[in-house]
MARVEX-84749 format. One record per residue (C-alpha): residue in one letter; x, y, z. Coordinates in steps of 0.05 Angstrom, whole numbers. Each point is the difference from the previous one (the first is absolute). Example, Ala and Ser with C-alpha at 12.3 -4.5 7.8 and 13.67 -1.06 7.14 Angstrom:
2
<'A'; <246; -90; 156>>
<'S'; <27; 69; -13>>
% end
This chain:
617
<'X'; <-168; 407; -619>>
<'X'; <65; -21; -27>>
<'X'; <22; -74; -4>>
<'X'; <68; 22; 29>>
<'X'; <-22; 45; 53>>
<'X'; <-23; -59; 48>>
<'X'; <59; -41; -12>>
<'X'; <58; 55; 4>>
<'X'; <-45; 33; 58>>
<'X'; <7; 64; -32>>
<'X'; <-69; 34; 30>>
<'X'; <-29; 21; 73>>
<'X'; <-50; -32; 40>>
<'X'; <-44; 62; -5>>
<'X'; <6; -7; -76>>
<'X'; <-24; -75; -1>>
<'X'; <-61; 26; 48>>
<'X'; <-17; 53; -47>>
<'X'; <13; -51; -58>>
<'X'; <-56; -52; 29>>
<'X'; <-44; 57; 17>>
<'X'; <-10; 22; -69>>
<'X'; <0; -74; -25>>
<'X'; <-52; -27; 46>>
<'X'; <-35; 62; 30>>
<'X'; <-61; -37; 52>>
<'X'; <35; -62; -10>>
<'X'; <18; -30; 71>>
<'X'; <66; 13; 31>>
<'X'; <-11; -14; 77>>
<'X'; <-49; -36; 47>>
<'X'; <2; 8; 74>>
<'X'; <-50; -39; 46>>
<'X'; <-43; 48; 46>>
<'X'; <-48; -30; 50>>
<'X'; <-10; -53; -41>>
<'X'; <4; 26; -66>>
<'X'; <59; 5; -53>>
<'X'; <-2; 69; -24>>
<'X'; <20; 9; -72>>
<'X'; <43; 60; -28>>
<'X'; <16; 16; -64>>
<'X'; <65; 17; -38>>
<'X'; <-27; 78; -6>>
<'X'; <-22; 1; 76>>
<'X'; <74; -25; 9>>
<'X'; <37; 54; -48>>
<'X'; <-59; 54; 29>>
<'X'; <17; -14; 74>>
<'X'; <74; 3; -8>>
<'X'; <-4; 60; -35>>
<'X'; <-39; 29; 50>>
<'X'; <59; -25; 50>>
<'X'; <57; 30; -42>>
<'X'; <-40; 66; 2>>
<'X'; <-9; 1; 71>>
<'X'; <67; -11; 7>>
<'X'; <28; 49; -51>>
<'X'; <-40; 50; 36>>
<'X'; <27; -5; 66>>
<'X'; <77; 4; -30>>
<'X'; <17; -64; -22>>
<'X'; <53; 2; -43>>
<'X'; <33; -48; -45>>
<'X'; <60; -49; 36>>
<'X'; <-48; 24; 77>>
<'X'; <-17; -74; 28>>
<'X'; <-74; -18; 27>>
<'X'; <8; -58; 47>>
<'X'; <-76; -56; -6>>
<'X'; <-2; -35; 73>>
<'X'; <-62; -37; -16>>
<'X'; <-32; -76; -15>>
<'X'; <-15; -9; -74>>
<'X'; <-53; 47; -19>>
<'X'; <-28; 27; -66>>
<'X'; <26; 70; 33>>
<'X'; <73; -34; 6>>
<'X'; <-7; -1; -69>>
<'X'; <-19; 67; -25>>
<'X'; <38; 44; 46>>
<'X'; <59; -45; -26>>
<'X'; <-14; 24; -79>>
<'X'; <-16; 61; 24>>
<'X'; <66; 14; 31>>
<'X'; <39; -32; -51>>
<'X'; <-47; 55; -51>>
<'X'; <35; 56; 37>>
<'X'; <75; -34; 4>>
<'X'; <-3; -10; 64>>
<'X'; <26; -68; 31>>
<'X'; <-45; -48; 33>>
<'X'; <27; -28; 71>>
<'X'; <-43; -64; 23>>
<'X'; <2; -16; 70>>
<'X'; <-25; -72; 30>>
<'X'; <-62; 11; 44>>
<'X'; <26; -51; 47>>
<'X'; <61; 53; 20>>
<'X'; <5; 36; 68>>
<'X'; <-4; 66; 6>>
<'X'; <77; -3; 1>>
<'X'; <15; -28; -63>>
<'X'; <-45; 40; -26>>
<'X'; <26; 58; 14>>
<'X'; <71; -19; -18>>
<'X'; <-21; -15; -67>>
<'X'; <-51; 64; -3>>
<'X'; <57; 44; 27>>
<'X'; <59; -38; -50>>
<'X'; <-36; 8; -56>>
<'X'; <-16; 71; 19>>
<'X'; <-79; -13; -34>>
<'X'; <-41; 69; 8>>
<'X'; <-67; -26; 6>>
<'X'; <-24; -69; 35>>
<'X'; <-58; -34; -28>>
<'X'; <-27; -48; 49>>
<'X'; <-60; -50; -1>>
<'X'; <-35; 10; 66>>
<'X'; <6; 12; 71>>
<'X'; <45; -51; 13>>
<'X'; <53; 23; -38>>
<'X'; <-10; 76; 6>>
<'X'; <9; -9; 76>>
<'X'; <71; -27; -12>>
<'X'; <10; 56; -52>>
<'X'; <-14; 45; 55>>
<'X'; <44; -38; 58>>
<'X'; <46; 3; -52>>
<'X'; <4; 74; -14>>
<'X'; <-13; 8; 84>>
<'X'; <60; -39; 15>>
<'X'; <84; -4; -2>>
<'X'; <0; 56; -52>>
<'X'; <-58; -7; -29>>
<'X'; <0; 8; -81>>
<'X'; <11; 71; -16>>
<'X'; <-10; -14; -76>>
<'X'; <-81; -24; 9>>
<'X'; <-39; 63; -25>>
<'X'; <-80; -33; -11>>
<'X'; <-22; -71; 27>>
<'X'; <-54; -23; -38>>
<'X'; <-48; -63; 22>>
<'X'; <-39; -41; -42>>
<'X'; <-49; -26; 57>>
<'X'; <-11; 63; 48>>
<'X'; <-41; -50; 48>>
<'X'; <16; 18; 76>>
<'X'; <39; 66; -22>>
<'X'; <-61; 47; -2>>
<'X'; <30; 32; 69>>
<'X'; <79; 7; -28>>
<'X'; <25; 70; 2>>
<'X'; <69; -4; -37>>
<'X'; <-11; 60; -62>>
<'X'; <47; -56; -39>>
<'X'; <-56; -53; 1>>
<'X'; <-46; -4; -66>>
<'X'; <-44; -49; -27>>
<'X'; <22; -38; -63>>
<'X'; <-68; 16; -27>>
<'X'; <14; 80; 14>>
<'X'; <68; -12; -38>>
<'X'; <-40; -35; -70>>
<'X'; <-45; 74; 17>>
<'X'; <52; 52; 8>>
<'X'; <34; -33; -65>>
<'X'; <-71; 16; -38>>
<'X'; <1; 64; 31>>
<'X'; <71; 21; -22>>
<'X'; <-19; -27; -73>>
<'X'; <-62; 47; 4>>
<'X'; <23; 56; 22>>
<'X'; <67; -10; -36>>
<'X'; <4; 6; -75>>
<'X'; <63; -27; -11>>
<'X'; <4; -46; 57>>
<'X'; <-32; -56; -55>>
<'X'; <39; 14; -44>>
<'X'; <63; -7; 44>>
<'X'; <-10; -53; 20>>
<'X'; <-6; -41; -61>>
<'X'; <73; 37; -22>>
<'X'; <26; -35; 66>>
<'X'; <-27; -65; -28>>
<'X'; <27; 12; -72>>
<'X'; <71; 28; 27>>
<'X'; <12; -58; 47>>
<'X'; <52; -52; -26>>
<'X'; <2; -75; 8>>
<'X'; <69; 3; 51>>
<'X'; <-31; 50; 41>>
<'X'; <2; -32; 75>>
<'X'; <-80; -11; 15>>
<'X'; <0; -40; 66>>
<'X'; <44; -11; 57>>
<'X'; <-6; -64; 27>>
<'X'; <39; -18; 69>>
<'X'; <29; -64; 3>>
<'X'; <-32; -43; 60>>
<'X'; <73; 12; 51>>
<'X'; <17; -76; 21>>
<'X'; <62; 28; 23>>
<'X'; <-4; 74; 7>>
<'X'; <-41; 60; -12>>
<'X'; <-38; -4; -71>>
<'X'; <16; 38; -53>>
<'X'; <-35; 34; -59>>
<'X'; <21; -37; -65>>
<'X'; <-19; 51; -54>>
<'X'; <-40; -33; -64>>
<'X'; <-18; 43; -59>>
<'X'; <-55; -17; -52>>
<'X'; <40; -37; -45>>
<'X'; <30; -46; 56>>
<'X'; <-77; -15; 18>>
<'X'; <-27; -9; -75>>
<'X'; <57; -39; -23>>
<'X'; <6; -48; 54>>
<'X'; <-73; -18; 8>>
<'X'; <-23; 3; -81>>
<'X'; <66; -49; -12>>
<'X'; <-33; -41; 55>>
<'X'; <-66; -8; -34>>
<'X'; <34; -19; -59>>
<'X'; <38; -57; 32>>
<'X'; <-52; -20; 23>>
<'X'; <-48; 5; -62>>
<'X'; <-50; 50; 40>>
<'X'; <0; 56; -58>>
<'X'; <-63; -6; -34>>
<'X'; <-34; -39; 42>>
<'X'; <-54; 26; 51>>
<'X'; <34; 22; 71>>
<'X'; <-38; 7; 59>>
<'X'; <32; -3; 60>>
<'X'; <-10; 3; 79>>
<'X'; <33; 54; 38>>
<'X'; <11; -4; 68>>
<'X'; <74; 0; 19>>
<'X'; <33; 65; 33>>
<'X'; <-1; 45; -67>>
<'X'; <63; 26; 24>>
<'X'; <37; -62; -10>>
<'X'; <22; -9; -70>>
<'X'; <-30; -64; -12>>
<'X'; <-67; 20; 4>>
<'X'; <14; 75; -33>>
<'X'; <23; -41; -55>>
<'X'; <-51; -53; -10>>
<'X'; <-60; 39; 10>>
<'X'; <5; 81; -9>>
<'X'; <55; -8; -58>>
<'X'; <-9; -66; -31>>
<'X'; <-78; 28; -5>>
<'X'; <26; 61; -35>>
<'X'; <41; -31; -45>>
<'X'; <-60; -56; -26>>
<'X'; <-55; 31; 16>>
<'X'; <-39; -43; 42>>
<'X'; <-30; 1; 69>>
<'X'; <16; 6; 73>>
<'X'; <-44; -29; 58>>
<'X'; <18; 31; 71>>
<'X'; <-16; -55; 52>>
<'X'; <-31; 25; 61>>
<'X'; <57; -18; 43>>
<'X'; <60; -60; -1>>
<'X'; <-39; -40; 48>>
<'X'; <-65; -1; -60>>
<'X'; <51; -20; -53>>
<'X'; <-19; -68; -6>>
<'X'; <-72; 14; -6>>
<'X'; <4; 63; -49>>
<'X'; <42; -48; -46>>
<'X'; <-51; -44; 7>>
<'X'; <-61; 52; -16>>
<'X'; <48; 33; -67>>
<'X'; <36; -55; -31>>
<'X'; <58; 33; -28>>
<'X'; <50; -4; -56>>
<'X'; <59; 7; 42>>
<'X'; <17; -6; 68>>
<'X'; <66; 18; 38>>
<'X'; <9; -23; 69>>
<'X'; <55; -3; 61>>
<'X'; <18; -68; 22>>
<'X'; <-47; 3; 63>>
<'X'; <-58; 7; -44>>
<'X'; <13; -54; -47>>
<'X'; <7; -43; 68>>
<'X'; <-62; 21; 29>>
<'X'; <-41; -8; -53>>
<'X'; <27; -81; -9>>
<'X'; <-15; 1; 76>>
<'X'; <-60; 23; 1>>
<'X'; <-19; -52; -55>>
<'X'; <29; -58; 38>>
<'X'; <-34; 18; 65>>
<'X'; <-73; 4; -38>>
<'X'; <14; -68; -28>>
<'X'; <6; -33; 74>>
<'X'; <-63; 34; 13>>
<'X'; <-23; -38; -61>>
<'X'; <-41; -73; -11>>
<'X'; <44; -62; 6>>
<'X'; <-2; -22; -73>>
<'X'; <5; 80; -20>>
<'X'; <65; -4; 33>>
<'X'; <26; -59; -24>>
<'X'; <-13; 17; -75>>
<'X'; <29; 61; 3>>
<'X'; <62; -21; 37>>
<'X'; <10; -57; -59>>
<'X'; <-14; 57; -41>>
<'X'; <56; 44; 22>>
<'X'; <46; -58; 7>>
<'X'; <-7; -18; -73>>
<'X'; <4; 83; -19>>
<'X'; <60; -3; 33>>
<'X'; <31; -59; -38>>
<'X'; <-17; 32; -60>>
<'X'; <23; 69; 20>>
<'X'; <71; -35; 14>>
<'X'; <-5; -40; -72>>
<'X'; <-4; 66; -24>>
<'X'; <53; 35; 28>>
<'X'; <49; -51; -19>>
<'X'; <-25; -4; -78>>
<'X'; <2; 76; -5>>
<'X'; <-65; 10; 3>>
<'X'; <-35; -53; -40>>
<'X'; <-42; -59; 13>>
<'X'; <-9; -67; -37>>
<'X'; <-73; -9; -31>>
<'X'; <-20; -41; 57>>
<'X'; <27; 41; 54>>
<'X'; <-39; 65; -33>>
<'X'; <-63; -48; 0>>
<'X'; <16; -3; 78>>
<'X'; <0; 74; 13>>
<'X'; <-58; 10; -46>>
<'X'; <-45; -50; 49>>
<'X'; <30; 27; 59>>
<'X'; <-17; 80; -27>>
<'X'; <-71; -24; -9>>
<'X'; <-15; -34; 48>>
<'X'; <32; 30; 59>>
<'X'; <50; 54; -14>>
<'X'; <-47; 50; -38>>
<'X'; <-38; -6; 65>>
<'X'; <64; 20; 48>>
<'X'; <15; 61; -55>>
<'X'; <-60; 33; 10>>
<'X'; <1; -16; 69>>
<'X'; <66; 52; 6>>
<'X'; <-27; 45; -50>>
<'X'; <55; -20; -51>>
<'X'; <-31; -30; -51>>
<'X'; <4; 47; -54>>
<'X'; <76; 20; 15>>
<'X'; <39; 1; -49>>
<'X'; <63; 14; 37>>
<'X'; <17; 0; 74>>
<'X'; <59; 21; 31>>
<'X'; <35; -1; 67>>
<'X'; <48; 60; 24>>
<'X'; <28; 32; 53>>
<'X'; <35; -57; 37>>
<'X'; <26; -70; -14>>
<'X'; <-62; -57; 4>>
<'X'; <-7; -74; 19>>
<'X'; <8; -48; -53>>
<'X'; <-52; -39; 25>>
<'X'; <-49; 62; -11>>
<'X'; <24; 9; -68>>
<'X'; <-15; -81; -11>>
<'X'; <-69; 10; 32>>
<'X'; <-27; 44; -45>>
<'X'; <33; -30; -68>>
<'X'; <-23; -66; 15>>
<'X'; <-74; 46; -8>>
<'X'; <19; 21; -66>>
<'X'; <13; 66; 24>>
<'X'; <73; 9; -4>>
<'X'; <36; 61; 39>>
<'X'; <54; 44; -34>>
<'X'; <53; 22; 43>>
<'X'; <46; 51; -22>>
<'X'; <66; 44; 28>>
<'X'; <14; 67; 8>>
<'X'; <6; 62; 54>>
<'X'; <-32; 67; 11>>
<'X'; <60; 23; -38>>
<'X'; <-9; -42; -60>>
<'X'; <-79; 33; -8>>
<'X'; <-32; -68; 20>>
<'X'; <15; -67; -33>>
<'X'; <67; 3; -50>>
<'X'; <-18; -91; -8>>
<'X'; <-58; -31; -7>>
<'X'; <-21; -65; -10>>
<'X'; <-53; -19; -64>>
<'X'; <-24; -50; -20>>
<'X'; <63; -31; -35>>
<'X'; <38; 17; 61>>
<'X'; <-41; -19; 61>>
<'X'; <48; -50; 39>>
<'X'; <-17; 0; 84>>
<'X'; <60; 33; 28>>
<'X'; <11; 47; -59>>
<'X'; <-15; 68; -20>>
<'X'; <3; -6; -69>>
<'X'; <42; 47; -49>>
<'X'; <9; 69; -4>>
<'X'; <-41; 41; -36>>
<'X'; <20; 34; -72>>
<'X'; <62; 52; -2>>
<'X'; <14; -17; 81>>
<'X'; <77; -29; -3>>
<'X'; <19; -39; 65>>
<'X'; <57; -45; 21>>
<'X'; <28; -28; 61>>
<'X'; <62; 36; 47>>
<'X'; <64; -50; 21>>
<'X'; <-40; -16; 56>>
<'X'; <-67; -16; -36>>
<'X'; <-42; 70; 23>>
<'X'; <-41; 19; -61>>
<'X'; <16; 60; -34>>
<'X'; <-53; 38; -45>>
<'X'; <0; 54; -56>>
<'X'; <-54; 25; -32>>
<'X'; <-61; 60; -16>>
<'X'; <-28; -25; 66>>
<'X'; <47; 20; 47>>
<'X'; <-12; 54; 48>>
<'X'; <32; 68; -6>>
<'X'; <27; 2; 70>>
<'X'; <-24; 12; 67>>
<'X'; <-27; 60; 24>>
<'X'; <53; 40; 40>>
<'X'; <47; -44; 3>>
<'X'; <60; -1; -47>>
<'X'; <37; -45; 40>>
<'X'; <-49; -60; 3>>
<'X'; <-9; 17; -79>>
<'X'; <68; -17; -14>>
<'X'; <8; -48; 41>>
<'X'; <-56; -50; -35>>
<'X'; <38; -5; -64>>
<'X'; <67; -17; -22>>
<'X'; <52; 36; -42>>
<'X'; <-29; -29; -65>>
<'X'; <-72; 28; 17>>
<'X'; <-24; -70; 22>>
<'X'; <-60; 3; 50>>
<'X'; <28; -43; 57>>
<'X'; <-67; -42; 33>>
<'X'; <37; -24; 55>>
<'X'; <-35; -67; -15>>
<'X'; <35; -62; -10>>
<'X'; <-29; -39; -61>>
<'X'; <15; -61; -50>>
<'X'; <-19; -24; -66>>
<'X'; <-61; -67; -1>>
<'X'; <22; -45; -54>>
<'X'; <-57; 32; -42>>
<'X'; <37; 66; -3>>
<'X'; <-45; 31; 54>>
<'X'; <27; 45; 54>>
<'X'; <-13; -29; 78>>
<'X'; <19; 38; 56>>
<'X'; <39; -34; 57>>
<'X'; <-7; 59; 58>>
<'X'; <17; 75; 15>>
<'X'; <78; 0; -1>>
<'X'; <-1; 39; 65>>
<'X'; <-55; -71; 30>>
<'X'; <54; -43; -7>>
<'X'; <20; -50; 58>>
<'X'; <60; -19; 15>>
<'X'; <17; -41; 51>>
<'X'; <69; -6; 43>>
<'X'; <6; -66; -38>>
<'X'; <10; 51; -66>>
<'X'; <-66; -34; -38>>
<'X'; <-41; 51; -34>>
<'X'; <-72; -12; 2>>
<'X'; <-55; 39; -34>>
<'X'; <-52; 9; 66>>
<'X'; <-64; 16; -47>>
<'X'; <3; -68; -31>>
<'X'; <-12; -33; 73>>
<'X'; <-52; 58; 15>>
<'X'; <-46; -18; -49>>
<'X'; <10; -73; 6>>
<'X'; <-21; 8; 73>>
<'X'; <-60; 55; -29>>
<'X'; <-29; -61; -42>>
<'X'; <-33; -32; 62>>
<'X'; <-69; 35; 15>>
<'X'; <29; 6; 71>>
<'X'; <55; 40; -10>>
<'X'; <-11; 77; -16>>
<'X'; <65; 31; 1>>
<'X'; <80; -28; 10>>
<'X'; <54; 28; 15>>
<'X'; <65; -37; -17>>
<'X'; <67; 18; 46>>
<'X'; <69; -23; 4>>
<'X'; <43; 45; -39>>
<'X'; <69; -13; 45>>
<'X'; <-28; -57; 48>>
<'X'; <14; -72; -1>>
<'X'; <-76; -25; -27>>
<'X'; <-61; 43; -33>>
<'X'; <-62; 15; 46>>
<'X'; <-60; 27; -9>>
<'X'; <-53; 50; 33>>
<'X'; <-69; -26; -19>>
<'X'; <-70; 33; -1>>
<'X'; <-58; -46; 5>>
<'X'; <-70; 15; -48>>
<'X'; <-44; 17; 59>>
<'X'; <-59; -24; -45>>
<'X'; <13; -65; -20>>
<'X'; <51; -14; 60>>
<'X'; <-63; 17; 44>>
<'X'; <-42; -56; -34>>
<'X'; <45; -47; 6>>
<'X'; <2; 13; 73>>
<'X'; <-68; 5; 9>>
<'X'; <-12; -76; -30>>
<'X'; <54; -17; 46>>
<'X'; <-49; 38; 62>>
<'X'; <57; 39; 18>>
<'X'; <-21; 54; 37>>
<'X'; <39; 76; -23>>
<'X'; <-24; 68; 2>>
<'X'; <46; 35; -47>>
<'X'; <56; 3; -53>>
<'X'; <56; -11; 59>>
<'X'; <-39; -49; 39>>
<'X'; <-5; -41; -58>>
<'X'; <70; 10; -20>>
<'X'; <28; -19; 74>>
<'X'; <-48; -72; -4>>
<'X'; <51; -67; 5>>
<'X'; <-40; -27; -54>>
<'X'; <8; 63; -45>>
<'X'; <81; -6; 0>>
<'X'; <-10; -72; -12>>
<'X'; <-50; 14; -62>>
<'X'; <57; 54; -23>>
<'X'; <59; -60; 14>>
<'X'; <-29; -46; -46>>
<'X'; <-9; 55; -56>>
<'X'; <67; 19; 13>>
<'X'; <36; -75; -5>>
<'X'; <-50; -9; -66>>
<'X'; <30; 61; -27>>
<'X'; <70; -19; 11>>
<'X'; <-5; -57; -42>>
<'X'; <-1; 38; -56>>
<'X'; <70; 25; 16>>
<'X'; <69; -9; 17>>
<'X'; <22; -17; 70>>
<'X'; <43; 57; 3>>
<'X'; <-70; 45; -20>>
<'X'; <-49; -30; 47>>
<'X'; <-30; 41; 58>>
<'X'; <26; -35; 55>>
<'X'; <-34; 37; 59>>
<'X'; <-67; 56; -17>>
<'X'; <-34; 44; 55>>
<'X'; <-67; 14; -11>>
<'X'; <-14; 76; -4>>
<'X'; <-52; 20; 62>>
<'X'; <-33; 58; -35>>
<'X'; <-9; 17; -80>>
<'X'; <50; 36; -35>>
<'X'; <-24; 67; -11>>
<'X'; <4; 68; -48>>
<'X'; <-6; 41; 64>>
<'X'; <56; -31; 37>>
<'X'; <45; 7; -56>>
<'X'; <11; -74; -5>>
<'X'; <-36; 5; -70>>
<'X'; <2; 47; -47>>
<'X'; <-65; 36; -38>>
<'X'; <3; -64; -54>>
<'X'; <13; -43; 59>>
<'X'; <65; -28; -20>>
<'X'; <43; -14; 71>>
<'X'; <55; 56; 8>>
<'X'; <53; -43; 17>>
<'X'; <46; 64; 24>>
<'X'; <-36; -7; 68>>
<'X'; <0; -79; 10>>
<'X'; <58; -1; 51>>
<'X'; <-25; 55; 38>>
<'X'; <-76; -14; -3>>
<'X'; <6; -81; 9>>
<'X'; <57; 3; 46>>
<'X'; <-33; -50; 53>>
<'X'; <-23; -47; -49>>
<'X'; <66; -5; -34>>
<'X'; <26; -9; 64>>
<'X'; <-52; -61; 16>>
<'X'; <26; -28; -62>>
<'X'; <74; 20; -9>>
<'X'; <14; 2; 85>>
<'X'; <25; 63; 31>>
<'X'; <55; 36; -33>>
% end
């Protein structure tokens, strides 16, 4: 291949498959765990089976530019009906498996996708209620399940096993002497700005919609990644088991595998994560926010469970990590001979221990997406000697257009921008970006197209950002987030969020005051380690909202709240917090499928509790 191809992004996913195919043959591409087991598959099984996929479709009428929608978890099947469909031209529509039926269907129906591949029953059945209900989706021609478990007795003539799809594709090659040969012309023809996904945005405040990224977009953006971040070269194995159809995890597992050739682990589900890591070790691991805070929580919480003198040592331990971690940070990244002597005692004896412990140990970059994160996280697992990158950019940019490396790896940054993407700030600091990443516009929608960039082609972010005094980007909040009060102070609600987040008893916060007289804040309590705390204390509770209605709870949450204030300006303190009595949740629409708060529905949803704190209107 090329040297320039990779950088420029001038080539197709399906040609980096075939590319690895013929370059490592049997070598292993994927591993899935089955009762037990991690399965291996090889870089020909991959090419064969999505081949087999972009038959099957071809021969029931796929064309190039028709969209396939994937509602499924992460699944070696995700994977080759997605090359398979990008074989053909057609456009690959990823759906969370955490929607409703009815968000499902909007998408489905939006998107106008001919054929449905699902995972198993679960999400067939909405498939179903989808196409049974308010319209149904006129467009769905075949449904085709990768798990056919409890569907033995469906009648529908558009249901088909995923399995009967790979078949009917060997069937049509058979029985088809052109069909092979077709097929590799649709490969060859293809070019590298031809739109090959659709993925819709998450909707925090309105319906999603279907940003349209082509080949290049994906190549570009994620190779110029691994070189910030010295990745090319080195050996990449990574853990998949974010929604697929998010483009974090498309881009950091399917496409960052095809562009270096390495290898993709599917966990067995989100909830396994933190074991799987720990059974693969990978090279790389990408993670939300939540996860990086779970697995530090889970860590502290074994360590009470711990000896006495195991606890003390490795509480000095972390202390002293975390003196050196801040050393660091303020001499750009180095360490005086002594201080290196430190770390090298505390790696040996103790933090080599905790690395392998999380199944990190032989990562050689980590990075955190999708959402802002705690500080205090980020300090956590530096002062370990296992440093997280965070990085900036949207759906629209094709995944990260900054990223922080190791010259650039301040807490609070997200380190520069990667090669040939321009950027600068608007009059009222929103970051504006130009570049081969961008997208190429969303799907049926002109309007909303135009309206994301400016008259000089700048991508407008709506994100308010800033400059670190070591030429790093930081982000200050969504533009559209801002607070401000009736006293006419702006204040940047994420910044008290997360400082709130850092305590282990606080899950999620939710900032208000935009146009009152003080900020407030709706607060939802970690059942898990809220619940030990209580049960030490022998209070009695039977669920999430008895333990969030306990005297002693709000009290717990009042003295997290005044700790956290101290970190701020009067003016930006929570003055008065409700605790939430039930969990935010996907299927209320209070989150949305990457569990970010959609803030649109805050005064209508939270209208008593912003009463309790704000009085009656």
């Amino acid at each position: 291949m090329r040297a320039e191809i990779l950088p420029a992004g001038d080539t197709t996913l399906p040609r980096l498959l075939r590319f690895w195919a013929e370059q490592k043959g049997e070598g292993l591409a994927l591993r899935e765990k089955e009762h037990g087991i991690w399965k291996r598959y090889s870089w020909n099984h991959y090419y064969r089976t999505a081949r087999e996929v972009g038959l099957g479709l071809l021969s029931l009428g796929i064309e190039p530019g028709d969209r396939i929608a994937i509602a499924s978890e992460d699944t070696p099947e995700w994977y080759y009906t997605d090359l398979g469909a990008q074989m053909i031209g057609a456009i690959v529509v990823g759906i969370y498996p955490t929607n409703p039926w009815p968000e499902l269907q909007y998408i489905v129906r939006h998107s106008g996708a001919r054929i449905v591949v699902t995972g198993d029953q679960e999400q067939t059945d909405k498939v179903f209620d989808a196409m049974n209900n308010e319209g149904g989706l006129p467009a769905v021609e075949v449904v085709a399940c990768v798990d056919m478990k409890g569907l033995r007795h469906y009648s529908s003539s558009k249901l088909m096993s995923f399995e009967a799809l790979c078949e009917r594709g060997k069937e049509f090659a058979a029985s088809n002497p052109h069909a092979e040969s077709r097929l590799n012309e649709l490969i060859e023809t293809a070019t590298a700005d031809d739109v090959c996904i659709l993925v819709y945005t998450s909707g925090t405040t309105g319906k999603p919609k279907g940003a349209m990224l082509s080949h290049r977009n994906l190549i570009y953006s994620v190779y110029g990644y691994a070189e910030a971040i010295g990745m090319v070269g080195k050996s990449y194995e990574a853990m998949c088991y974010l929604p697929l159809c998010h483009v974090a995890e498309r881009c950091y597992s399917t496409v960052m595998q095809l562009t270096l050739g390495g290898v993709v682990n599917f966990a067995e589900s989100i909830d396994t994560v933190a074991l799987n890591i720990r059974e693969i070790a990978p090279t790389y691991f990408i993670a939300v926010p939540r996860i990086w805070e779970k697995l530090q929580q889970n860590f502290m919480l074994k360590l009470k469970d711990s000896g006495v003198l195991r606890q003390r040592f490795t509480r000095f331990g972390l202390a002293l990590g975390r003196r050196l971690s801040e050393r660091r940070e303020a001499a750009n990244g180095r360490l005086s001979v002594a201080e290196r002597l430190q770390f090298e005692f505390l790696y040996w004896a103790l933090f080599r221990n905790i690395q392998r412990y999380l199944g990190l140990n032989r990562t050689f970059h980590r990075l955190s997406g999708g959402a802002s994160i705690s500080p205090e996280t980020l300090r956590f697992f530096d002062s370990l000697g296992l440093p997280i990158s965070q990085g900036y950019g949207l759906t629209e940019t094709s995944g990260c257009a900054f990223i922080q490396s190791a010259a650039y790896n301040r807490i609070g940054g997200c380190g520069k921008a990667l090669r040939d993407t321009e950027w600068e700030f608007a009059v009222d600091d929103e970051i504006l970006i130009r570049g081969p990443g961008l997208f190429k516009g969303y799907f049926l929608d002109k309007k909303a197209t135009d309206a994301s960039y400016n008259s000089q082609g700048w991508l407008l972010t709506g994100d308010i950002g800033g400059v670190l005094d070591n030429g790093e980007l930081t982000i200050v909040d969504r533009k559209k987030a801002i607070i401000i009060t009736s006293g006419g102070k702006n204040i940047a609600p994420s910044e008290i969020e997360n400082a709130l987040k850092d305590h282990e008893f606080v899950k999620e916060a939710i900032v208000v005051g935009d146009g009152r007289k003080f900020i407030g804040a709706l607060i939802q309590i970690y059942y898990e380690t809220v619940g030990r705390w209580a049960s030490e204390k022998c209070l009695a509770y039977t669920n999430y909202k008895s333990l969030s209605q306990l005297p002693e709870v709000y009290e717990l949450i009042g003295a997290v709240v005044r700790t956290t204030n101290e970190r701020f300006a009067r003016v930006e303190g929570v003055r008065r917090f409700v605790i939430l009595d039930k969990e935010l949740d996907h299927d209320d629409g209070e989150l949305t499928a990457t569990q970010k708060v959609r803030r649109a529905i805050i005064d209508s949803r939270f209208e008593r509790e912003l009463e309790q704190i704000y009085g009656a209107a």
